[in-house]
PAZAMI-195817 format. One line per field, with one value per residue (C-alpha): residue number from 1; residue in one letter; x, y, z. Coordinates in Angstrom, 1 decimal. Example, Ala and Ser with C-alpha at 12.3 -4.5 7.8 and 13.67 -1.06 7.14 Angstrom:
! residues 2
resi <- 1 | 2
resn <- A | S
c1 <- 12.3 | 13.7
c2 <- -4.5 | -1.1
c3 <- 7.8 | 7.1
! end
This chain:
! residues 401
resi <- 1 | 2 | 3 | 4 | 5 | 6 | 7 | 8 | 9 | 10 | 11 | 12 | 13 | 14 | 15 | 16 | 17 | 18 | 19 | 20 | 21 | 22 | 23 | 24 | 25 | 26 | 27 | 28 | 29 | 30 | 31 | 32 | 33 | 34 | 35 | 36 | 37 | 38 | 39 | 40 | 41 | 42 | 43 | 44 | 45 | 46 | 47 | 48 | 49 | 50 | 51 | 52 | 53 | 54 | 55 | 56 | 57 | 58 | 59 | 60 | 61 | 62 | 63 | 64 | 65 | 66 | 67 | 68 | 69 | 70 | 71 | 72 | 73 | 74 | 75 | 76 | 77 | 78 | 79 | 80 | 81 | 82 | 83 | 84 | 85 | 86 | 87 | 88 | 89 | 90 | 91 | 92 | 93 | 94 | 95 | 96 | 97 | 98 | 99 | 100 | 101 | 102 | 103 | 104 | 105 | 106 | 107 | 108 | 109 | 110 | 111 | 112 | 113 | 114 | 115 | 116 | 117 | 118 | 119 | 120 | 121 | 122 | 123 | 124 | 125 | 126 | 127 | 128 | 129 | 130 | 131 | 132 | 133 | 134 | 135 | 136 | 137 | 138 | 139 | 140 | 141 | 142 | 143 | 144 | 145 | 146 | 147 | 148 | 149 | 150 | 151 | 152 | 153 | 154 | 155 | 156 | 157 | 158 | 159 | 160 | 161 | 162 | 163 | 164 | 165 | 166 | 167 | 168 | 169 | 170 | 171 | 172 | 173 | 174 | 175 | 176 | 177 | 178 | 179 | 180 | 181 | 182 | 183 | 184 | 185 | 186 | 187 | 188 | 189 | 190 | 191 | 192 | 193 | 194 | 195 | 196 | 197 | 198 | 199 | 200 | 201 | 202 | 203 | 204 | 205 | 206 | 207 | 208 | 209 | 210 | 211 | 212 | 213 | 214 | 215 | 216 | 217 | 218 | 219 | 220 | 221 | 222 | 223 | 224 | 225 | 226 | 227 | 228 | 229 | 230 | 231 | 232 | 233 | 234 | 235 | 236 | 237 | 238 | 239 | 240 | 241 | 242 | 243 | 244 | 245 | 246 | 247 | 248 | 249 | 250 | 251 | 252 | 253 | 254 | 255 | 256 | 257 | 258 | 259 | 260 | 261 | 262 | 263 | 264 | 265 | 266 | 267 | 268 | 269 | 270 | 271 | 272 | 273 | 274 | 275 | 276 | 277 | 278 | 279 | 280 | 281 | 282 | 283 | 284 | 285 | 286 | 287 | 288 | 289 | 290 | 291 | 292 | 293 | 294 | 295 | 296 | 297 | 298 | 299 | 300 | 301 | 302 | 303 | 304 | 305 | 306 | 307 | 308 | 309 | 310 | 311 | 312 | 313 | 314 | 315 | 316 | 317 | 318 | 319 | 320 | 321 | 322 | 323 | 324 | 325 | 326 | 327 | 328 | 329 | 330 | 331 | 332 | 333 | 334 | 335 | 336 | 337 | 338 | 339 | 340 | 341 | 342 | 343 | 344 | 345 | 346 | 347 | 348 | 349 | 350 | 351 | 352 | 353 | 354 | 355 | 356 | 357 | 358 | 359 | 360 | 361 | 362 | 363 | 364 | 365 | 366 | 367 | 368 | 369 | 370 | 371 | 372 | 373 | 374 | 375 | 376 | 377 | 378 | 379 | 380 | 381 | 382 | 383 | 384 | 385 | 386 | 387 | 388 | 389 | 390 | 391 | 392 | 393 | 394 | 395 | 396 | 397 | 398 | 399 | 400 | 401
resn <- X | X | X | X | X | X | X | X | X | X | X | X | X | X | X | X | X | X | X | X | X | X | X | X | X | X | X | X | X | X | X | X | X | X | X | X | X | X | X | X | X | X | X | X | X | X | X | X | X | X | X | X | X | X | X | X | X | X | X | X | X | X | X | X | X | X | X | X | X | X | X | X | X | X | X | X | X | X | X | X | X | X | X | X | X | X | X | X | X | X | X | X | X | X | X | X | X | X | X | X | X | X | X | X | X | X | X | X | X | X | X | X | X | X | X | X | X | X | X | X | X | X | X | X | X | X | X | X | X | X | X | X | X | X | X | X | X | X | X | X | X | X | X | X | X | X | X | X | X | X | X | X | X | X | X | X | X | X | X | X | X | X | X | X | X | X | X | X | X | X | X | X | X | X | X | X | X | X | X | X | X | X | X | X | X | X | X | X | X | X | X | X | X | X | X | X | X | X | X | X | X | X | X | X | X | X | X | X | X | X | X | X | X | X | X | X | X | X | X | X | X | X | X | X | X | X | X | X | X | X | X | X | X | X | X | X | X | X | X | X | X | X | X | X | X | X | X | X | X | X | X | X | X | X | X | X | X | X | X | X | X | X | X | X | X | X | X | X | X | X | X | X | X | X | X | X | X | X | X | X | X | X | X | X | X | X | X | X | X | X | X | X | X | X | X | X | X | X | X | X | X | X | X | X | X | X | X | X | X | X | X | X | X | X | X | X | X | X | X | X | X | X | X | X | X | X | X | X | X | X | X | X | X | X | X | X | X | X | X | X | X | X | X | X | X | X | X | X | X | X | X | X | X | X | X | X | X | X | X | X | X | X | X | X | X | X | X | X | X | X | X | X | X | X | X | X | X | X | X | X | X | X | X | X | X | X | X | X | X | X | X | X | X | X | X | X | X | X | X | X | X
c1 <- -25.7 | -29.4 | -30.4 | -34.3 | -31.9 | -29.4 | -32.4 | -34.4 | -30.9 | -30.4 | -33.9 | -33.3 | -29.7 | -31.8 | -34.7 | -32.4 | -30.5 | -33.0 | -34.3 | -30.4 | -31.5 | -28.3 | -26.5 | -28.7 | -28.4 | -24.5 | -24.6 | -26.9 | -24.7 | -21.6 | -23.6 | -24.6 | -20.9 | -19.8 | -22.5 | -20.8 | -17.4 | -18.7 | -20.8 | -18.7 | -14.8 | -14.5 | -11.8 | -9.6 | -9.7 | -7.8 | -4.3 | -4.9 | -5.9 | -2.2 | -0.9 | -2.4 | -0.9 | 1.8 | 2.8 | 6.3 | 5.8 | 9.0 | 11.8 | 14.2 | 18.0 | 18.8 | 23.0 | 24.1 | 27.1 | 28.3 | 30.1 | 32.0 | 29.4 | 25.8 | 27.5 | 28.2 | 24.3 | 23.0 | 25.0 | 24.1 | 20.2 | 18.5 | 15.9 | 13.4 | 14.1 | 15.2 | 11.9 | 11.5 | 14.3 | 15.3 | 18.3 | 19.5 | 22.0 | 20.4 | 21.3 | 23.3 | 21.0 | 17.6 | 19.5 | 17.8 | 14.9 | 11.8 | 11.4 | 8.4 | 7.1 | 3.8 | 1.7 | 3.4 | 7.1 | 9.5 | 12.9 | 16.4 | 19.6 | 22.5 | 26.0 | 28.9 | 29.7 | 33.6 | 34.2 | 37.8 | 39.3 | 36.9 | 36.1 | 33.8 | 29.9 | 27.7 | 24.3 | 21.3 | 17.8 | 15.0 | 11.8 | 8.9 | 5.0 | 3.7 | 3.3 | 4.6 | 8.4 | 7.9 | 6.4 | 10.2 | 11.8 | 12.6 | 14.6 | 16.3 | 17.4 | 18.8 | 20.1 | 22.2 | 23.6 | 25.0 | 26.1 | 27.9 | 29.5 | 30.2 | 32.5 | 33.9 | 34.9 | 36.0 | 38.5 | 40.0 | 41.8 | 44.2 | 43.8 | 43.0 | 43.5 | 39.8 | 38.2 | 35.8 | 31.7 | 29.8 | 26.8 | 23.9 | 21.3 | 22.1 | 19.5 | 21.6 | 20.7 | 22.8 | 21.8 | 23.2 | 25.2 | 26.9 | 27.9 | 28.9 | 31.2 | 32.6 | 33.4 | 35.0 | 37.2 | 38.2 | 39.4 | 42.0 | 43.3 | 43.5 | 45.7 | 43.3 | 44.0 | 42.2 | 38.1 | 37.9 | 35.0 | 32.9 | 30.5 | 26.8 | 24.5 | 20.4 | 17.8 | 14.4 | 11.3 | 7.9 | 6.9 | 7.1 | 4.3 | 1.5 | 0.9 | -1.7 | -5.2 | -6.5 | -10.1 | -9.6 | -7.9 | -10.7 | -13.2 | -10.7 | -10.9 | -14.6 | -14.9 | -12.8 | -14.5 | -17.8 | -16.6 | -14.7 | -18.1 | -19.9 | -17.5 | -15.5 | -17.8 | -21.6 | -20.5 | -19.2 | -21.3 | -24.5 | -23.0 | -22.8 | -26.5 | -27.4 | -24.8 | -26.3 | -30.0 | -29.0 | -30.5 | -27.6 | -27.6 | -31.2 | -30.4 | -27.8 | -30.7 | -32.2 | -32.1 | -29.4 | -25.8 | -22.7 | -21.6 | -24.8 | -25.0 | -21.3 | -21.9 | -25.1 | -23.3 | -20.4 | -22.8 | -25.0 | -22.0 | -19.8 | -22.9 | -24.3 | -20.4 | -19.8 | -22.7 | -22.5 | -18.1 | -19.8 | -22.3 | -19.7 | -17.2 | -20.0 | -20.9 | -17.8 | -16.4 | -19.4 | -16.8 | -14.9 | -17.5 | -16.9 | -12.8 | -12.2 | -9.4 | -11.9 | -13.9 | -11.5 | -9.8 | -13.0 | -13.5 | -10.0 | -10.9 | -14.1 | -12.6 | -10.0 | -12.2 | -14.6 | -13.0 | -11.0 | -14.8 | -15.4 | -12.6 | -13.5 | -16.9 | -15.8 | -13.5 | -15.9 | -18.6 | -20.2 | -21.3 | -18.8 | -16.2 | -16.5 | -16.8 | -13.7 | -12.0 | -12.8 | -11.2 | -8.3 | -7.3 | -8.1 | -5.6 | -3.3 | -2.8 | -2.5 | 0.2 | 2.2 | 1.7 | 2.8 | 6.1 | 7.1 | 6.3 | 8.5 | 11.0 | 11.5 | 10.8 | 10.0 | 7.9 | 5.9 | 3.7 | 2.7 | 1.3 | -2.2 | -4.7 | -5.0 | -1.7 | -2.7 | -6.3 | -6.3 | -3.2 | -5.1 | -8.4 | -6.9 | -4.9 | -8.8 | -10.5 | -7.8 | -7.5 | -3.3 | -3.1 | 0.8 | 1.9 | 3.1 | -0.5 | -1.4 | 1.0 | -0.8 | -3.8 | -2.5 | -1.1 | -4.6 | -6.2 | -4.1 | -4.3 | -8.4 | -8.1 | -5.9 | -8.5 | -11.3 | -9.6 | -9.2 | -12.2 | -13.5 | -11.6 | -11.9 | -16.3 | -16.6 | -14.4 | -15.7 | -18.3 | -21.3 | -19.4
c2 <- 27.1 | 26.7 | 23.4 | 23.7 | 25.1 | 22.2 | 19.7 | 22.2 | 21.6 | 17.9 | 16.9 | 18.8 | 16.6 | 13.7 | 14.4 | 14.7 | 12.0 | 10.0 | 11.4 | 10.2 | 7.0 | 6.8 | 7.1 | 4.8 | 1.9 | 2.3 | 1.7 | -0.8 | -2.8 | -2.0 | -3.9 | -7.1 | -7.3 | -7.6 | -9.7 | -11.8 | -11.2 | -12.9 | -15.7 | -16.7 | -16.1 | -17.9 | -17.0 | -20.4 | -19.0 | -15.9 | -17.8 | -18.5 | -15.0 | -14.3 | -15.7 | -12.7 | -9.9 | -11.9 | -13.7 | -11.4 | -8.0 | -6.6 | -8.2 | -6.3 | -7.5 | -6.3 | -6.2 | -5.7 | -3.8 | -2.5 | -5.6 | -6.4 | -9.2 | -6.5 | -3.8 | -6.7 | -7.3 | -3.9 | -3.3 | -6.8 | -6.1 | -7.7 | -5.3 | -6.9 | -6.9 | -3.2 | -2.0 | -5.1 | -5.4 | -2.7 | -3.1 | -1.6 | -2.0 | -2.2 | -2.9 | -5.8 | -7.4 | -7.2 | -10.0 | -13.0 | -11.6 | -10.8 | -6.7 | -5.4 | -6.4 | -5.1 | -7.5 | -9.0 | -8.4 | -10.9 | -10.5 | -11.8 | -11.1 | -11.8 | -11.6 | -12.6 | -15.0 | -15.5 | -17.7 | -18.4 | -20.8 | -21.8 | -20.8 | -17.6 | -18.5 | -16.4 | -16.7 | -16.0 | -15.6 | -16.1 | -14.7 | -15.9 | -15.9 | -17.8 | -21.6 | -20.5 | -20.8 | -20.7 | -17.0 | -15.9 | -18.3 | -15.6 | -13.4 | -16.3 | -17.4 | -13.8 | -14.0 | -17.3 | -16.7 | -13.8 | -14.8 | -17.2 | -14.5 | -12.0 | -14.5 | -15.7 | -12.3 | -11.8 | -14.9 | -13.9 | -10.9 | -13.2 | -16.4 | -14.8 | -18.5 | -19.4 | -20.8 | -18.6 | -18.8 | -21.6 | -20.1 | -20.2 | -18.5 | -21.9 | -25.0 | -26.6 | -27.3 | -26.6 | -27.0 | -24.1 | -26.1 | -28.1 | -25.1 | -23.6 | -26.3 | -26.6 | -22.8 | -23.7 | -26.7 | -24.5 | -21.7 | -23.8 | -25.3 | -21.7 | -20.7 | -18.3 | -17.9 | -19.9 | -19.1 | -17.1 | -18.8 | -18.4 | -22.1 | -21.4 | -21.8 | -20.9 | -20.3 | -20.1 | -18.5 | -18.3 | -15.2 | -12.7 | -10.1 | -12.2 | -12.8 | -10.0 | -11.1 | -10.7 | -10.7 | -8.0 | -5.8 | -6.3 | -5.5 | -2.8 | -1.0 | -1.4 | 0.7 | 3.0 | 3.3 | 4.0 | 7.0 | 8.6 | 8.1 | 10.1 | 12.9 | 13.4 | 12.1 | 13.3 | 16.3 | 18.4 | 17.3 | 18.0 | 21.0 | 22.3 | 21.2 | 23.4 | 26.4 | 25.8 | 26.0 | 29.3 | 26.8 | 27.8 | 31.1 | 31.2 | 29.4 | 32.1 | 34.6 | 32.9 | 33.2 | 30.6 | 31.3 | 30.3 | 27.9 | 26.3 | 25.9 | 24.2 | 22.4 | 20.6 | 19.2 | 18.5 | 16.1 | 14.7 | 13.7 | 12.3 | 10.1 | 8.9 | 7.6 | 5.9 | 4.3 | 2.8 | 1.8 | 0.7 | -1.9 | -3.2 | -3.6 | -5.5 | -7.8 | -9.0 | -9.2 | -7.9 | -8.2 | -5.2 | -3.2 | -3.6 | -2.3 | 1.4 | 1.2 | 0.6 | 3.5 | 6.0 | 5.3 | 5.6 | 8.8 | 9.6 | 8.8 | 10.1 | 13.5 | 13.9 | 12.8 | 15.2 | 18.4 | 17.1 | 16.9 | 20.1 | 22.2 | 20.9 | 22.0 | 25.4 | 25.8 | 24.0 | 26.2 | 23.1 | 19.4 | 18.8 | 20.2 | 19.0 | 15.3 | 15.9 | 17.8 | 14.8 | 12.1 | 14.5 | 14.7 | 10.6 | 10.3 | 12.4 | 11.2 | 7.8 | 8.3 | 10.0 | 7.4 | 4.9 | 7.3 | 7.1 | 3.4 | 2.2 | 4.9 | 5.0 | 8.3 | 9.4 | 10.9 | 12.4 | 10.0 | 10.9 | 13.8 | 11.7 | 10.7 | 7.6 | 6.6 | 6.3 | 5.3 | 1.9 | 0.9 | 1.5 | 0.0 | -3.0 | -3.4 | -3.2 | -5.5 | -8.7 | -7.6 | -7.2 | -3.7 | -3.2 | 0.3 | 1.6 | 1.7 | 4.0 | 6.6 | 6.2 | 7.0 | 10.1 | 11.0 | 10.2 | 12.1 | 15.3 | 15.8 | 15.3 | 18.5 | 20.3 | 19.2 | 20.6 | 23.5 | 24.2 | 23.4 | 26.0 | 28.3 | 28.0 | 27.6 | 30.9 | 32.7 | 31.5 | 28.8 | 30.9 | 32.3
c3 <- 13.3 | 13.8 | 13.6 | 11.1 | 8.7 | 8.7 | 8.8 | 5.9 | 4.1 | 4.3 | 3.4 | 0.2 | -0.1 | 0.7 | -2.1 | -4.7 | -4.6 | -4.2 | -7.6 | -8.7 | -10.0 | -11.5 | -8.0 | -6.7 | -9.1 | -9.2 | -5.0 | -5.6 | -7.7 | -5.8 | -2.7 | -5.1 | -5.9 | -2.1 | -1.6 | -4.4 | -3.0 | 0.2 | -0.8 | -4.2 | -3.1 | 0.4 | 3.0 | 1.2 | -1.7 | -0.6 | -0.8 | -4.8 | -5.3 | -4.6 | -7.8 | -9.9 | -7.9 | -6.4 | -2.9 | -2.1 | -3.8 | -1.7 | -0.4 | 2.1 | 2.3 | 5.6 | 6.7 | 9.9 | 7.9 | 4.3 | 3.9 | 0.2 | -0.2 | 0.5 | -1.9 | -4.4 | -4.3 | -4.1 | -7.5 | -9.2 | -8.8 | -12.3 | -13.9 | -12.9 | -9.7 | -8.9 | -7.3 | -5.5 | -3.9 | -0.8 | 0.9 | 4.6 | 6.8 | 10.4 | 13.8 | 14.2 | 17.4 | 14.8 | 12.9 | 13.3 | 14.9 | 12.8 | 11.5 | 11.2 | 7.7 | 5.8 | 3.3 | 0.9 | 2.4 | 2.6 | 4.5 | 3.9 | 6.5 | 6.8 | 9.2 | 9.6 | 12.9 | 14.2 | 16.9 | 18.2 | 16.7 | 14.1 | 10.6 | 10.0 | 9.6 | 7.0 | 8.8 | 6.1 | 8.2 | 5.1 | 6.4 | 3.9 | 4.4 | 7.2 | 5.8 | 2.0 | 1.4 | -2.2 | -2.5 | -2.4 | -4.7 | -6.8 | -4.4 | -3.2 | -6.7 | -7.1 | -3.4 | -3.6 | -7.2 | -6.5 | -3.0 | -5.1 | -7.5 | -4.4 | -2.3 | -5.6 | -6.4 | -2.5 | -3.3 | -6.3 | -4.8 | -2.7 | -5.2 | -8.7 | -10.2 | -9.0 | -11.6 | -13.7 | -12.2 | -13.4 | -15.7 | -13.4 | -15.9 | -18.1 | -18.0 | -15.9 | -12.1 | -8.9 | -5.3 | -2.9 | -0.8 | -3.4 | -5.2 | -1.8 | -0.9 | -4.7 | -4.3 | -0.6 | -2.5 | -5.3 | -3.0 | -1.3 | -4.4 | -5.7 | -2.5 | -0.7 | 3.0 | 5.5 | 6.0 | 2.8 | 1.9 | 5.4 | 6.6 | 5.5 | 7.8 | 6.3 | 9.2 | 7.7 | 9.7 | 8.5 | 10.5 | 7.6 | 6.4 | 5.2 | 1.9 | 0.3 | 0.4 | -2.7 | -1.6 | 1.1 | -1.2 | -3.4 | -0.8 | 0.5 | -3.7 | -3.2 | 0.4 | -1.1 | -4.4 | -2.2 | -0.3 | -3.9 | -5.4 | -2.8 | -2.4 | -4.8 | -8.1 | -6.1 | -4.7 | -7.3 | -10.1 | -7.9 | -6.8 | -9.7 | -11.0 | -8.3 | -9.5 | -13.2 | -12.4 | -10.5 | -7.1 | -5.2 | -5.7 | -4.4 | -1.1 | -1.0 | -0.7 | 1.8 | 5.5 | 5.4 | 6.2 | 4.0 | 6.9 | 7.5 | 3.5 | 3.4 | 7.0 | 5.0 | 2.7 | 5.0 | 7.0 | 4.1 | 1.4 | 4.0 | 5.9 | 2.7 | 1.9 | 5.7 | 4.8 | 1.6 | 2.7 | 6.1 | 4.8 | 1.8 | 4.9 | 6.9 | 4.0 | 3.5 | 6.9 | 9.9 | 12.8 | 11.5 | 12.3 | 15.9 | 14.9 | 16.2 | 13.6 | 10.4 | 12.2 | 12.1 | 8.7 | 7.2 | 8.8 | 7.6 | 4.3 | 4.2 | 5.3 | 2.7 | 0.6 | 1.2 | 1.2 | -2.3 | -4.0 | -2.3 | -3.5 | -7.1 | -6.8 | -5.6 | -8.8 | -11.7 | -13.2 | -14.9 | -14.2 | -17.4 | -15.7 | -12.2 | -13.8 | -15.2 | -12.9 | -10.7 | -13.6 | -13.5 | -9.7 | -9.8 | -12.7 | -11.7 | -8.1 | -9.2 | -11.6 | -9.2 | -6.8 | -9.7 | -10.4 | -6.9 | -5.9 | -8.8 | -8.5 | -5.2 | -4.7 | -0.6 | 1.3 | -1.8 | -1.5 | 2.0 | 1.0 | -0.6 | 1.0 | -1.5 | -0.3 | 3.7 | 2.8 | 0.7 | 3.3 | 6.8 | 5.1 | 3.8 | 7.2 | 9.2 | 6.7 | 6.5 | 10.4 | 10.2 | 11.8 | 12.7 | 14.7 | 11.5 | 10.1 | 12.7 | 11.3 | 8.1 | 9.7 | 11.5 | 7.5 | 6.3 | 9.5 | 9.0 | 5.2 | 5.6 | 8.1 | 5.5 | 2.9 | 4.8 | 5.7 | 2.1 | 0.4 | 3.1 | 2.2 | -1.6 | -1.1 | 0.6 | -2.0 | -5.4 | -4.2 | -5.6 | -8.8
! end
């Protein structure tokens, strides 16, 4: 590498984009809007944001064992519940403590306590947001019916003259532990055996995943819109200008190296897209950029990023092509993304980088890292360096063609 041919290189970069006044006023504009992020959408406001993507998006029913009453729930899941609701049987000393949980998680779990010489005790732990009980009325309105429906059921096969369910999707109200005590009554004069219908006892904790900030994952789409700009939208359409206008084939008769050519735009694309994410971030939170977390997701990011918009460059012969090669990939991505997340398909998504990256940037900007985003960065880290390794690969066989 000799260094006045990098810097001969990355002037050029620099000259044309600023003759991009396209680029420039579409940065421009994505600034002004974090600047109107900051100074129009206060940190209070973040809690009302919630209502439009909702408090809970996830709730986990954690068991401590495949008991009658968890299969009865995990097969009476309504529809519009199914990808919501995740159920797993864990270890029995996690009950009643407080698992892990992402943004927008809630947590319900539940055992079964005997004690000699005294009825059995269903313990259900409820772990909502911090401060808001009510973001998961609507898993516990699932949770409790079908509680309801599951020990009924239970009953039956000792007493099956238990009176039928009472119609909980009517109008009419019931309170938990009235209908839990009717159920109790009912069971004896049915003639079930003694502690068929276990005590209830409800702990709830308010130590769950936070409730998604709206306005961080609105700043977080912005950061991440920045560095997609720059390398995945900048890169290959400008790359191809140059193609077009026969511009890179004449640095490829210069004294310049392949390398050097592809380590230019390796340092300009990727600078000029920290940059622009950087002083978004900064705007609309300036202590993050003292994180070494943000840092390195960006990086991340940036990096996968990069070698995506480089590998469509390689394979586009026209600015037409590489803008819509670009629309493809973004398209594409996202709807398997979409497939999987409401599926529940695995570890697919691990394998895109706009799975890790709008996850560890969202956890740096509303400052809630947890150890499991650092895996995501170390996903996002490792398919950059197969990204770069790639687009490499592909530029030196077909990059001039």
């Amino acid at each position: 590498m000799r260094w006045y041919i990098l810097r001969a290189l990355l002037q050029k970069e620099f000259a044309r984009h600023l003759a991009n006044r396209g680029g420039i006023a579409l940065a421009l504009l994505l600034i002004a809007a974090a600047v109107l992020l900051s100074v129009f959408a206060p940190q209070e406001a973040a809690a009302a944001g919630t209502s439009m993507v909702g408090g809970v998006h996830h709730c986990y029913v954690d068991a401590d064992r495949a008991t009658p009453l968890f299969k009865h729930l995990q097969e009476n899941v309504p529809a519009d519940l199914k990808t919501q609701l995740v159920f797993r049987v864990t270890d029995p000393a996690r009950i009643g403590t407080l698992i892990e949980a992402q943004p927008g998680t809630g947590s319900i779990q539940m055992t079964v306590r005997y004690e000699p010489g005294k009825p059995p005790v269903l313990d259900v732990y409820i772990w909502h947001p911090d401060g808001q009980p009510e973001a998961m009325a609507v898993y516990e309105t699932w949770f409790w019916k079908e509680t309801r429906r599951g020990l009924a059921a239970s009953v039956r096969k000792t007493a099956p003259n238990l009176p039928p369910d009472p119609k909980f999707d009517s109008d009419a109200p019931w309170e938990l532990m009235d209908a839990h005590a009717h159920l109790k009554e009912q069971a004896v004069a049915a003639g079930a055996p003694a502690g068929a219908v276990p005590e209830l006892a409800v702990h709830r904790k308010g130590l769950a995943g936070p409730v998604l900030d709206f306005r961080a994952a609105i700043a977080t789409g912005m950061v991440v819109f920045a560095l997609y700009f720059a390398c995945v939208y900048l890169l290959p359409t400008l790359n191809c200008e140059e193609r077009e206008r026969g511009v890179l084939l004449a640095q490829a008769l210069t004294p310049a190296s392949p390398a050097e050519l592809l380590a230019a735009k390796f340092l300009f694309y990727p600078a000029f897209g920290l940059g622009l994410a950087a002083t978004l971030a900064a705007i609309y939170k300036p202590e993050v950029l003292s994180s070494l977390f943000f840092w390195l997701s960006l990086m991340a990011v940036g990096g996968g990023f990069l070698g995506i918009g480089m590998t469509i460059a390689a394979w586009a012969k026209t600015q037409r092509a590489a803008f819509l090669g670009g629309m493809c990939y973004l398209l594409s991505v996202s709807m398997v993304l979409l497939i999987c997340s409401t599926n529940g398909i695995p570890f697919l998504s691990n394998l895109a980088v706009e799975y890790h990256g709008p996850r560890i940037l969202h956890a740096a900007l509303s400052g809630t890292v947890q150890n499991h985003h650092w895996l995501n960065l170390l996903g996002a880290l490792g398919l950059a360096t197969a990204w770069l390794f790639a687009a490499g690969w592909v530029f030196r066989r077909r990059g001039w063609q």
